[in-house]
N, CA, C and O atoms as a printed pandas DataFrame, in Angstrom:
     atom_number atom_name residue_name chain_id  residue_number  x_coord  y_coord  z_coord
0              1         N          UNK        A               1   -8.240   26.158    5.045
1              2        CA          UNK        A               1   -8.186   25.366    3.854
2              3         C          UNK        A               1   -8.035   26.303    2.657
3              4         O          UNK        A               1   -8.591   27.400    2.638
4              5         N          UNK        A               2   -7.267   25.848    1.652
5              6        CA          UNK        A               2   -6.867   26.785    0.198
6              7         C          UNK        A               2   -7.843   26.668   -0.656
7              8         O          UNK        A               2   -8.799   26.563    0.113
8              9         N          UNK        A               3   -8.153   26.628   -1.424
9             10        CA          UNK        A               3   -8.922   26.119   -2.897
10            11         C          UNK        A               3   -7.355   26.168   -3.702
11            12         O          UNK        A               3   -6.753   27.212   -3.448
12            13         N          UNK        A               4   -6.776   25.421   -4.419
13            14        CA          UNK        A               4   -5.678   24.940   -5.001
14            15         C          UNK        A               4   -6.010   25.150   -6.543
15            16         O          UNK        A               4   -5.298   25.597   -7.442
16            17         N          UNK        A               5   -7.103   24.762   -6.558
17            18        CA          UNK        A               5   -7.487   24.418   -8.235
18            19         C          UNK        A               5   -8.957   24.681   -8.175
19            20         O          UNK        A               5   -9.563   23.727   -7.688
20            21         N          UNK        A               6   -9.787   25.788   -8.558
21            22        CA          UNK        A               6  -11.394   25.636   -8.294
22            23         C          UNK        A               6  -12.271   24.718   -9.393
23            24         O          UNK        A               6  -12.388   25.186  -10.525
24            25         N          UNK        A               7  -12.735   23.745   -9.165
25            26        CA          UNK        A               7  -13.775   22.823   -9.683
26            27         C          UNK        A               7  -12.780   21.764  -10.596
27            28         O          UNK        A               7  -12.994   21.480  -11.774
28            29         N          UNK        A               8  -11.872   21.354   -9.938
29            30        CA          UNK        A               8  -11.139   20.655  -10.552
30            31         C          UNK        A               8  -12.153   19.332  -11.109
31            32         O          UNK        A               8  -12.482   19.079  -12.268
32            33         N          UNK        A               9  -12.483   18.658   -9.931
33            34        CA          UNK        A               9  -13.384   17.395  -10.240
34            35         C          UNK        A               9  -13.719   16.984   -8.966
35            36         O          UNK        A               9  -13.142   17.050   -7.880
36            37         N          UNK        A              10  -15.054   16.429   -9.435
37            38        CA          UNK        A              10  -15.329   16.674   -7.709
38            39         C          UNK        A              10  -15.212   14.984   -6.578
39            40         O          UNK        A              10  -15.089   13.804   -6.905
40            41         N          UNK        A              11  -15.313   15.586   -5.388
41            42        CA          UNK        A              11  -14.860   14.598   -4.415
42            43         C          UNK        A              11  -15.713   13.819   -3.746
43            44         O          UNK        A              11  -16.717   14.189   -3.137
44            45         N          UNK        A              12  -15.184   12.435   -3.903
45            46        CA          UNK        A              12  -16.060   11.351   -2.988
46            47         C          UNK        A              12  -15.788   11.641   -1.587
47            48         O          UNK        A              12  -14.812   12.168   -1.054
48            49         N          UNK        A              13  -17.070   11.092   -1.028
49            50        CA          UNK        A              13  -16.959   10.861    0.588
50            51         C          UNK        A              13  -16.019   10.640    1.398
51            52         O          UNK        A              13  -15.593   11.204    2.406
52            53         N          UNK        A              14  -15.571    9.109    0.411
53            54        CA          UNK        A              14  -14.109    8.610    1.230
54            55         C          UNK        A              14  -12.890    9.803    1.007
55            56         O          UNK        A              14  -12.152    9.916    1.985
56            57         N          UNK        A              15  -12.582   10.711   -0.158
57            58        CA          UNK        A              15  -11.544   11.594   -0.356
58            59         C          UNK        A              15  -11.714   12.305    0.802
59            60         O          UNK        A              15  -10.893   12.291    1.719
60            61         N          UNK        A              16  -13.175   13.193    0.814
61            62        CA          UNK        A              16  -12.821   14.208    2.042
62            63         C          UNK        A              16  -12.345   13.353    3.589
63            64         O          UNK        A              16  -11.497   13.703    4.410
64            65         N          UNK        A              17  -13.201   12.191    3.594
65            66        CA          UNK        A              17  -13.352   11.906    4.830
66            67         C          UNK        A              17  -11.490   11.409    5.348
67            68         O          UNK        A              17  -10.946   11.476    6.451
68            69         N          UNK        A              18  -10.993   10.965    4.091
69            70        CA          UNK        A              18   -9.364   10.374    3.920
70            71         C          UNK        A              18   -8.206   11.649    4.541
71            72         O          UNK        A              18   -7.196   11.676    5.244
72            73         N          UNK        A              19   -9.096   12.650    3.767
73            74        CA          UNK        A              19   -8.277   14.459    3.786
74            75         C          UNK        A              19   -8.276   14.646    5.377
75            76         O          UNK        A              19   -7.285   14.727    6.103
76            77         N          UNK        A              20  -10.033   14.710    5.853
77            78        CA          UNK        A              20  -10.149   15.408    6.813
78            79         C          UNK        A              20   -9.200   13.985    8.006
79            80         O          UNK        A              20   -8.768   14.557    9.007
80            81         N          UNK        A              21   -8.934   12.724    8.019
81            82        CA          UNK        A              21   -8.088   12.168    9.093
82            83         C          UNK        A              21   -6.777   12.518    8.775
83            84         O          UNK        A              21   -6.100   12.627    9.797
84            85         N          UNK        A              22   -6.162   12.735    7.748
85            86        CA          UNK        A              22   -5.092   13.360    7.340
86            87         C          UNK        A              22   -4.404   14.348    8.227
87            88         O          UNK        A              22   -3.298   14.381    8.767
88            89         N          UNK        A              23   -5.776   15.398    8.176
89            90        CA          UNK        A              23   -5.444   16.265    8.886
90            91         C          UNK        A              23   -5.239   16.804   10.736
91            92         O          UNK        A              23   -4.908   17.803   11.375
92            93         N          UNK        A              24   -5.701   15.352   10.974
93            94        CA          UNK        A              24   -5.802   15.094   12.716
94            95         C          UNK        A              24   -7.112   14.672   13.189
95            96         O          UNK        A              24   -7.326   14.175   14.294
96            97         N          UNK        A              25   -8.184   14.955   12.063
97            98        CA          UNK        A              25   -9.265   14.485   12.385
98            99         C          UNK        A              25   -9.974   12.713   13.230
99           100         O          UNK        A              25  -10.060   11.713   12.517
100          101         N          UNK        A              26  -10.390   12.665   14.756
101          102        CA          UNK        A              26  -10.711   11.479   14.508
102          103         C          UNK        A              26  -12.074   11.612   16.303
103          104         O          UNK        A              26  -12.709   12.632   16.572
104          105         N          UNK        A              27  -12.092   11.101   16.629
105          106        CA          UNK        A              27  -13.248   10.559   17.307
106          107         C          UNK        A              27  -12.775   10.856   18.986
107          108         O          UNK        A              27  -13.602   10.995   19.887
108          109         N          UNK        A              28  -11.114   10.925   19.203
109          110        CA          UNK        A              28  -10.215   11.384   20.043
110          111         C          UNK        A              28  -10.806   12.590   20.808
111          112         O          UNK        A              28  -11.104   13.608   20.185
112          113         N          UNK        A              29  -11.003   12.489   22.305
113          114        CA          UNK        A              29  -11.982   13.411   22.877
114          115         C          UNK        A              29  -10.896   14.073   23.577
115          116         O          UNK        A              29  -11.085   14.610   24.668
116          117         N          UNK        A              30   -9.397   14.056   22.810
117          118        CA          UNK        A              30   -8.617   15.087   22.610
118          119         C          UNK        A              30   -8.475   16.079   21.368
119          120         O          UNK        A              30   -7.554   16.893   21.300
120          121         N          UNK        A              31   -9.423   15.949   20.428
121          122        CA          UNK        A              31   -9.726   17.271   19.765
122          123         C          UNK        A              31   -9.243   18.435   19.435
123          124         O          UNK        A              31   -8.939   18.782   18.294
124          125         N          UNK        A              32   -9.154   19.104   20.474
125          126        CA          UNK        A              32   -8.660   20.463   20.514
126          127         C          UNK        A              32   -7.208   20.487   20.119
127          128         O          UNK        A              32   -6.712   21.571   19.814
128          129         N          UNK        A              33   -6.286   19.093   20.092
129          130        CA          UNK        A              33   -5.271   19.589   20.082
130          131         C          UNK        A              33   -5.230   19.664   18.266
131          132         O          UNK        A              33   -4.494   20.530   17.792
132          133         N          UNK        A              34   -5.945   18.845   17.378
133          134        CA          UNK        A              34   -5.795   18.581   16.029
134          135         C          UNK        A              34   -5.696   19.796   15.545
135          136         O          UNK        A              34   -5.990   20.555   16.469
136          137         N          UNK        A              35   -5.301   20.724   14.081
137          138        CA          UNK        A              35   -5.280   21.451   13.056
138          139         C          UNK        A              35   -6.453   21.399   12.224
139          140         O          UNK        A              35   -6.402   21.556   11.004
140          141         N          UNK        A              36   -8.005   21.078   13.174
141          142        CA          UNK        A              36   -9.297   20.782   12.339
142          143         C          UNK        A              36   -9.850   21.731   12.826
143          144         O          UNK        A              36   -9.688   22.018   14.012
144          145         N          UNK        A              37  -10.700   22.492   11.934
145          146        CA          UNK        A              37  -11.901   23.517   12.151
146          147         C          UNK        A              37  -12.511   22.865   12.969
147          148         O          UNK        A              37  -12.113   21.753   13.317
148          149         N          UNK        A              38  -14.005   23.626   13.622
149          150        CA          UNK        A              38  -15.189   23.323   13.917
150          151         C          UNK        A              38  -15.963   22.301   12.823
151          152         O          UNK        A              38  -15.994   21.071   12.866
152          153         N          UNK        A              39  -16.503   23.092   11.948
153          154        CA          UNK        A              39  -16.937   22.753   10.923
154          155         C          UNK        A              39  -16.277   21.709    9.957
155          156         O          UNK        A              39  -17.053   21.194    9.153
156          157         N          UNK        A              40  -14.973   21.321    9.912
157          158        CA          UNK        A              40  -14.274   19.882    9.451
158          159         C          UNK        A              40  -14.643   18.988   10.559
159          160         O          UNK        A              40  -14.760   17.821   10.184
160          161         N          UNK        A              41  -14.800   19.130   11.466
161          162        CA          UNK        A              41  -15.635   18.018   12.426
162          163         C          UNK        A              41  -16.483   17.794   12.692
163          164         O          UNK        A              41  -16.565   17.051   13.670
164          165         N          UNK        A              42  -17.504   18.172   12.156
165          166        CA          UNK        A              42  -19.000   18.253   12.024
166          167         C          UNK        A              42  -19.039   17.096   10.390
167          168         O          UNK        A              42  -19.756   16.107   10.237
168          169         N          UNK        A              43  -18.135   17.609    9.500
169          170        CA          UNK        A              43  -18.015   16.732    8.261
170          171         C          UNK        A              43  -17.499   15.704    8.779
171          172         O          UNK        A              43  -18.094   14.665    8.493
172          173         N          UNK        A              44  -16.564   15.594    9.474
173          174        CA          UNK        A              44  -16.015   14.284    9.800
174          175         C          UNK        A              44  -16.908   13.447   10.532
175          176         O          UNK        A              44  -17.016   12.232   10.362
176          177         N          UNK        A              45  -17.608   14.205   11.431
177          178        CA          UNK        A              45  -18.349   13.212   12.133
178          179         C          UNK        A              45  -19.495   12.654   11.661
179          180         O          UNK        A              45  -19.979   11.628   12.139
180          181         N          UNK        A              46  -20.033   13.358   10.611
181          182        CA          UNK        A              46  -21.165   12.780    9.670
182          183         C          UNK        A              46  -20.552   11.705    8.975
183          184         O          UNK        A              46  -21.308   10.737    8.886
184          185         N          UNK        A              47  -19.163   11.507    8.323
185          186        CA          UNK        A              47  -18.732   10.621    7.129
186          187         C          UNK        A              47  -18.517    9.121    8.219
187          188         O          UNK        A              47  -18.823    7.932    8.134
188          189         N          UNK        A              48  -18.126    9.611    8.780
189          190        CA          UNK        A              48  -17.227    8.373    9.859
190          191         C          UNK        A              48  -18.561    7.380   10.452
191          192         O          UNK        A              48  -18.323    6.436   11.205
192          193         N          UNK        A              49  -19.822    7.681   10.062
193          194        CA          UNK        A              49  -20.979    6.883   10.323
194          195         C          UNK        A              49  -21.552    6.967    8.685
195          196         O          UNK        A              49  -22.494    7.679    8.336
196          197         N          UNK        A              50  -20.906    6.239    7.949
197          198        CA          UNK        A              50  -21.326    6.357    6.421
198          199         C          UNK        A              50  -20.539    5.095    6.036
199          200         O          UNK        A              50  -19.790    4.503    6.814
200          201         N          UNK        A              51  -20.769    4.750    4.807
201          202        CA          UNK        A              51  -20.156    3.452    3.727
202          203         C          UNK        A              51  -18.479    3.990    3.686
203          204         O          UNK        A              51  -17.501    3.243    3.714
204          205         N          UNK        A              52  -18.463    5.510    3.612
205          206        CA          UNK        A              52  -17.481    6.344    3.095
206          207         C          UNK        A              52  -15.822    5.709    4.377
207          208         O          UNK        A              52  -14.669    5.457    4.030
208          209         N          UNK        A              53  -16.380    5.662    5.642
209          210        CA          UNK        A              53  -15.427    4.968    6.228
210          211         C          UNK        A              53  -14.894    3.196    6.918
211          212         O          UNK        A              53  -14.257    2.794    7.892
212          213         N          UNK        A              54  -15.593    2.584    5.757
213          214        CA          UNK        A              54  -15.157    1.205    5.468
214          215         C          UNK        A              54  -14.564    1.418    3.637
215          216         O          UNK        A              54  -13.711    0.647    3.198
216          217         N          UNK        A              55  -14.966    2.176    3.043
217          218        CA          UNK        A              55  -14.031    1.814    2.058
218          219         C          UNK        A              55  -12.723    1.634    1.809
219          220         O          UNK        A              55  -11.981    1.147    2.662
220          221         N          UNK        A              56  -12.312    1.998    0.649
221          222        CA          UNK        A              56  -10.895    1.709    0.511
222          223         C          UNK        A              56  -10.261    2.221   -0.546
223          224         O          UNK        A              56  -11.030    2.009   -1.483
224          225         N          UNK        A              57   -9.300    2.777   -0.958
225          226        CA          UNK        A              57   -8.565    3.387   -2.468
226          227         C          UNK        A              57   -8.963    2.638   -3.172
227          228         O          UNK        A              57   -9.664    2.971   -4.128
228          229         N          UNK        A              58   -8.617    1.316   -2.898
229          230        CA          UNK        A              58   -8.966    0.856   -4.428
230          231         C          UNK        A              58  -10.077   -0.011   -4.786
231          232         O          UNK        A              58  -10.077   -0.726   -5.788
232          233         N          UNK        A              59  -11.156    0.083   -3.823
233          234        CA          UNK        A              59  -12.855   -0.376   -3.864
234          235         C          UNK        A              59  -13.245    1.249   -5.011
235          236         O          UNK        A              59  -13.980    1.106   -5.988
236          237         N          UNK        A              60  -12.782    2.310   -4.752
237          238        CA          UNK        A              60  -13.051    4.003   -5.170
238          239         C          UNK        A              60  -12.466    3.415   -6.504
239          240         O          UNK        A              60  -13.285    2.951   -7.297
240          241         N          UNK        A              61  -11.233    3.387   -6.809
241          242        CA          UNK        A              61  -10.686    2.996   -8.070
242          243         C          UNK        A              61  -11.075    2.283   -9.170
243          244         O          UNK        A              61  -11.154    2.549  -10.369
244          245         N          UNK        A              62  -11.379    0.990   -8.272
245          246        CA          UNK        A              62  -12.302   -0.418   -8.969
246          247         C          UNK        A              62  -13.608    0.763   -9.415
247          248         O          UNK        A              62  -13.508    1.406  -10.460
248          249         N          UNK        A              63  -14.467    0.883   -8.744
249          250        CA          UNK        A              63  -15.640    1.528   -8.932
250          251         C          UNK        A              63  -15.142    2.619   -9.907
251          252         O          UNK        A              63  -16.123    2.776  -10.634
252          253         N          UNK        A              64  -14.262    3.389  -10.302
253          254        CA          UNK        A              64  -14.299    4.624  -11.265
254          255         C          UNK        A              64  -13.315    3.741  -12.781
255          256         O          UNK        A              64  -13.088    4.181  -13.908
256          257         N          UNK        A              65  -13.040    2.759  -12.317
257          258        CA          UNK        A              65  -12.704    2.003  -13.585
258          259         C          UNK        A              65  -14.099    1.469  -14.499
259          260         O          UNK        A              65  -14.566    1.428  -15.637
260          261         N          UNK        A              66  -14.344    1.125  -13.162
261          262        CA          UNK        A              66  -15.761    0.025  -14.127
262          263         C          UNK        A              66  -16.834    1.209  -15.015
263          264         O          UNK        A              66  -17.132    1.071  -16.202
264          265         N          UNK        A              67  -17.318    2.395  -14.103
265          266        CA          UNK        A              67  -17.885    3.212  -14.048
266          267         C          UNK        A              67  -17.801    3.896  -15.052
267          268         O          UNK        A              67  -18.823    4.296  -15.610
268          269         N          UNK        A              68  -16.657    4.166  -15.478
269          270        CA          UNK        A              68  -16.030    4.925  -16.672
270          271         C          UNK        A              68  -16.744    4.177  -18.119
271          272         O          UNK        A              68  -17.213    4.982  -18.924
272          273         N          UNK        A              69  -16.841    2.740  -18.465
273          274        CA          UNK        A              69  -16.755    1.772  -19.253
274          275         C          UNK        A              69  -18.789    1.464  -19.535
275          276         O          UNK        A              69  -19.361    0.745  -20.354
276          277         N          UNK        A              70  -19.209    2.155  -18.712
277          278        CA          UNK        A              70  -20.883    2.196  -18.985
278          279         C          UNK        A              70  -21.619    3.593  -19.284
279          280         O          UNK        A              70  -21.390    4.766  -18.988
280          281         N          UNK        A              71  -22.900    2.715  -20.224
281          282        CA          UNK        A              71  -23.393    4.381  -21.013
282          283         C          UNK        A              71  -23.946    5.396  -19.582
283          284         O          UNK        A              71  -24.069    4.826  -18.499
284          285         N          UNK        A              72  -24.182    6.559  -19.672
285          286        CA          UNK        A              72  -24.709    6.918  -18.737
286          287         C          UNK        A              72  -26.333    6.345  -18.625
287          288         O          UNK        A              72  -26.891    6.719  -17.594
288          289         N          UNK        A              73  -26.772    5.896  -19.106
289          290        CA          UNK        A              73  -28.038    5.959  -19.149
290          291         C          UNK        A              73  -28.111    3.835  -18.160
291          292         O          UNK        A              73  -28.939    3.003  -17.790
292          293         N          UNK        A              74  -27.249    3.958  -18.198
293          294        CA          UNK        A              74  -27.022    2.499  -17.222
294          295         C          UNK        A              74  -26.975    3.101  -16.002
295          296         O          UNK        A              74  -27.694    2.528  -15.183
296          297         N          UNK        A              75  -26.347    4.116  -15.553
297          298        CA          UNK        A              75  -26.339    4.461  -13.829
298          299         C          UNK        A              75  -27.123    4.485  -12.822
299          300         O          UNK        A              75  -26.642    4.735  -11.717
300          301         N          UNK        A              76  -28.221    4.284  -12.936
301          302        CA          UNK        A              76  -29.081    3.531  -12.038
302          303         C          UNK        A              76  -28.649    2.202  -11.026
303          304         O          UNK        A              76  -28.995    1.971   -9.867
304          305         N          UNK        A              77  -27.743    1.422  -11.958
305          306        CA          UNK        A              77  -27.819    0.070  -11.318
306          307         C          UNK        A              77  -26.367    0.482  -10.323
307          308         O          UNK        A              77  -25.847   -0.389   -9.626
308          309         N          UNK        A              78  -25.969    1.518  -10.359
309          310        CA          UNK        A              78  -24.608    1.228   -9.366
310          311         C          UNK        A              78  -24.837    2.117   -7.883
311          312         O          UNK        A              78  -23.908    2.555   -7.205
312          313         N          UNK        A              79  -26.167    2.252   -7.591
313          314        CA          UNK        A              79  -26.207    1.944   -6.548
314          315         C          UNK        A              79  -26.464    0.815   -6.034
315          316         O          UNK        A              79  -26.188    0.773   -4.835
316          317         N          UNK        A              80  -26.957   -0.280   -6.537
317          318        CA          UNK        A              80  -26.712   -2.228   -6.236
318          319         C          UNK        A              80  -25.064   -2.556   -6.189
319          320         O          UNK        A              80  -24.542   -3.427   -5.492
320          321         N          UNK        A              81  -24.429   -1.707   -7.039
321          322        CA          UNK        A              81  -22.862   -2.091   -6.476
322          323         C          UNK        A              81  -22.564   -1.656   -5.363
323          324         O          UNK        A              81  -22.299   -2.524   -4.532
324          325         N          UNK        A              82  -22.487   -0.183   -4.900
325          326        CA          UNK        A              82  -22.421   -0.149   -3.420
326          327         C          UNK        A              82  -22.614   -0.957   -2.299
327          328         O          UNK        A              82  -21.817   -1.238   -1.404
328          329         N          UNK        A              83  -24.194   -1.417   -2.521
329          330        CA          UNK        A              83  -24.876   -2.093   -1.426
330          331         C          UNK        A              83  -24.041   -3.412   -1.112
331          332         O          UNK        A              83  -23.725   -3.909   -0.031
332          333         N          UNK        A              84  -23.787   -3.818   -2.442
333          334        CA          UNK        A              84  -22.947   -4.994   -2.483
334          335         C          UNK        A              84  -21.380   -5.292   -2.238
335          336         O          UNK        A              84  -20.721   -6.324   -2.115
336          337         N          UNK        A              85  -21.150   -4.217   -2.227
337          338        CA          UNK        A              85  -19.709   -3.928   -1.450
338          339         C          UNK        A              85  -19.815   -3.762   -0.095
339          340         O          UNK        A              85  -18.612   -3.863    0.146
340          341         N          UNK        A              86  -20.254   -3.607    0.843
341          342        CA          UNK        A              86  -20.777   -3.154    2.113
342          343         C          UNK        A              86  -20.262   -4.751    2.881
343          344         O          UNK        A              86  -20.473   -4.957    4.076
């Protein structure tokens, strides 16, 4: 893996977890043949039992629209949006 841009902005669950199937990553107990580290499958296999792999681009989108539009001192309540997306 490169670093492209260092600390550009940082990444949701669903991004890596989106990246790492991208890249051959999946549950396939053919494995060995993918372009995935060790260690990208250890991430993958943690995300793929998470919220992170039922989401969706634009559940992430919706959520960084709305998100954007509240004080910080409101962010507490959007973990009740999650739950409620589920």
């Amino acid at each position: 893996m490169k670093i492209l841009e260092g600390n550009a902005s940082a990444l949701t669950n669903f991004e890596v977890l989106d990246f790492l199937r991208a890249k051959g990553a999946s549950k396939d107990p053919t494995r060995v043949i993918a372009k995935v580290a060790q260690s990208e499958y250890k991430v993958y296999d943690y995300l793929v039992d998470t919220a992170a792999s039922i989401q969706t681009r634009e559940s992430i989108n919706e959520f960084l629209d709305v998100s954007s539009t509240v004080p910080a001192e409101e962010e507490h309540i959007w973990g009740a949006f999650f739950k409620a997306t589920r």
